[in-house]
C-alpha positions as CSV (number, residue, x, y, z in Angstrom):
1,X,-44.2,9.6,-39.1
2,X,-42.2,6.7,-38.5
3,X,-41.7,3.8,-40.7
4,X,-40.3,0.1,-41.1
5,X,-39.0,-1.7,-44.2
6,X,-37.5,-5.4,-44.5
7,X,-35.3,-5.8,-47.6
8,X,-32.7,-8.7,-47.7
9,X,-29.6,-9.3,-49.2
10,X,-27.8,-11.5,-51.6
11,X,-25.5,-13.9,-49.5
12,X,-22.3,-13.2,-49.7
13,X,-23.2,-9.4,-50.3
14,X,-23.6,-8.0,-46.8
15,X,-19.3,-7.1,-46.3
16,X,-19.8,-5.2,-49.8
17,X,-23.5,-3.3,-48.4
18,X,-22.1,-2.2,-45.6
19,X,-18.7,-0.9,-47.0
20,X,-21.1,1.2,-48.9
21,X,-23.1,2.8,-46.6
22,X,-19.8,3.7,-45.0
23,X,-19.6,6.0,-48.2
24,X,-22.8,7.1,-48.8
25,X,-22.7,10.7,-51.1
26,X,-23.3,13.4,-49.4
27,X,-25.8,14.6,-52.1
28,X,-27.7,11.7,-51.4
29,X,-27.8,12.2,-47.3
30,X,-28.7,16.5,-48.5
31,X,-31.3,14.7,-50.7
32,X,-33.0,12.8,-48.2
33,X,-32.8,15.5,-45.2
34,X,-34.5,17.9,-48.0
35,X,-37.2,15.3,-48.7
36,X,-38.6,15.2,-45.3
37,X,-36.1,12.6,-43.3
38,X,-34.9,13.2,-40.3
39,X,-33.6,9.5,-39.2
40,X,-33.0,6.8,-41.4
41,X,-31.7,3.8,-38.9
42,X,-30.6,0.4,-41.0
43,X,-30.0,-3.2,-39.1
44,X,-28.6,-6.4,-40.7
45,X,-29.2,-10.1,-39.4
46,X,-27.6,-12.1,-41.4
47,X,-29.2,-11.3,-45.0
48,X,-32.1,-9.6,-43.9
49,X,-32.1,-5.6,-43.5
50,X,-34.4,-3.6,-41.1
51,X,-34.7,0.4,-42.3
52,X,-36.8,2.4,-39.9
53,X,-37.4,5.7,-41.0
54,X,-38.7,8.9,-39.5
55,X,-40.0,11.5,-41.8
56,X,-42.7,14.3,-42.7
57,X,-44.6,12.1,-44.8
58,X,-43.3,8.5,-46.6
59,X,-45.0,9.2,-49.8
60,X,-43.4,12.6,-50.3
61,X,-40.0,11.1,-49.3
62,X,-40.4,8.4,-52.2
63,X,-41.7,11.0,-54.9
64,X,-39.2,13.6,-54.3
65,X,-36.2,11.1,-54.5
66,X,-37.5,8.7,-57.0
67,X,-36.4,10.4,-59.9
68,X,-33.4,12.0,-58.6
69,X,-30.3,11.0,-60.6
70,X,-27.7,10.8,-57.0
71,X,-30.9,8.6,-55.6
72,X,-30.9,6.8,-59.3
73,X,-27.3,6.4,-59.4
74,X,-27.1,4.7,-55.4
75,X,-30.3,2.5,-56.3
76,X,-28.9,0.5,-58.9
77,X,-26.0,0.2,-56.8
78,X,-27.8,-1.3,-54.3
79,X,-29.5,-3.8,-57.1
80,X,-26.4,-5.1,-56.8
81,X,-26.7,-6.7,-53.0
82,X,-30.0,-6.3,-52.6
83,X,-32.6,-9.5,-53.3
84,X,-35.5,-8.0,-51.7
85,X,-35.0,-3.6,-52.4
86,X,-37.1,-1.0,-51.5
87,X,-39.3,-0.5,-54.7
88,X,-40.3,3.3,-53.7
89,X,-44.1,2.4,-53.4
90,X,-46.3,2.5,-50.6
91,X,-48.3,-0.6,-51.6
92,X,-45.5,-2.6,-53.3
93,X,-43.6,-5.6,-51.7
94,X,-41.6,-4.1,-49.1
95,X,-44.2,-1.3,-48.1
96,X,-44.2,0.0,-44.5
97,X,-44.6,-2.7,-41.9
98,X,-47.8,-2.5,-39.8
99,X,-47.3,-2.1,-36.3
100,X,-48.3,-4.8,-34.0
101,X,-46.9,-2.9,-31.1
102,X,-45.6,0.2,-29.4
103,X,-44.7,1.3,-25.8
């Protein structure tokens, strides 16, 4: 299953995201293999952020690291840059995008 996610960034925030994700815990990246991900792709234009992720199933990948306290811990982190953040529902603001098109 593959899926797409928007989330945007506070201005000024993206030298500080991306620093970040150069340091992402390894617990976290063990975490999210373990939960069903097997690519998790992130692109930035300007303040807006494009995740695609490919996985067994979405919903199981947001339950299983939902309450995880290494997921916890990087989530309020990200609160920090983040204006628009992945809420970890399926139906909430920044659910899956629908596709319009594939080749």
């Amino acid at each position: 299953m593959r899926i797409a996610l928007h989330t945007k960034l506070k201005p000024g925030a993206e030298p500080d995201y991306e620093a970040a994700h150069r340091e992402v815990p390894a617990e976290l990246v063990a975490a999210i293999r373990a939960a069903g991900a097997t690519s998790w792709t992130i692109w930035r234009s300007g303040t807006d952020l494009f995740h695609v992720i490919d996985c067994d199933a979405y919903e199981k990948l947001l339950a299983e690291l939902a309450e995880l306290p290494v997921n916890i811990a990087w989530q309020a982190r990200m609160d920090e840059y983040l204006d628009t953040a992945h809420d970890y529902s399926a139906a909430g603001t920044t659910a899956a995008l629908p596709v319009v098109w594939q080749l």
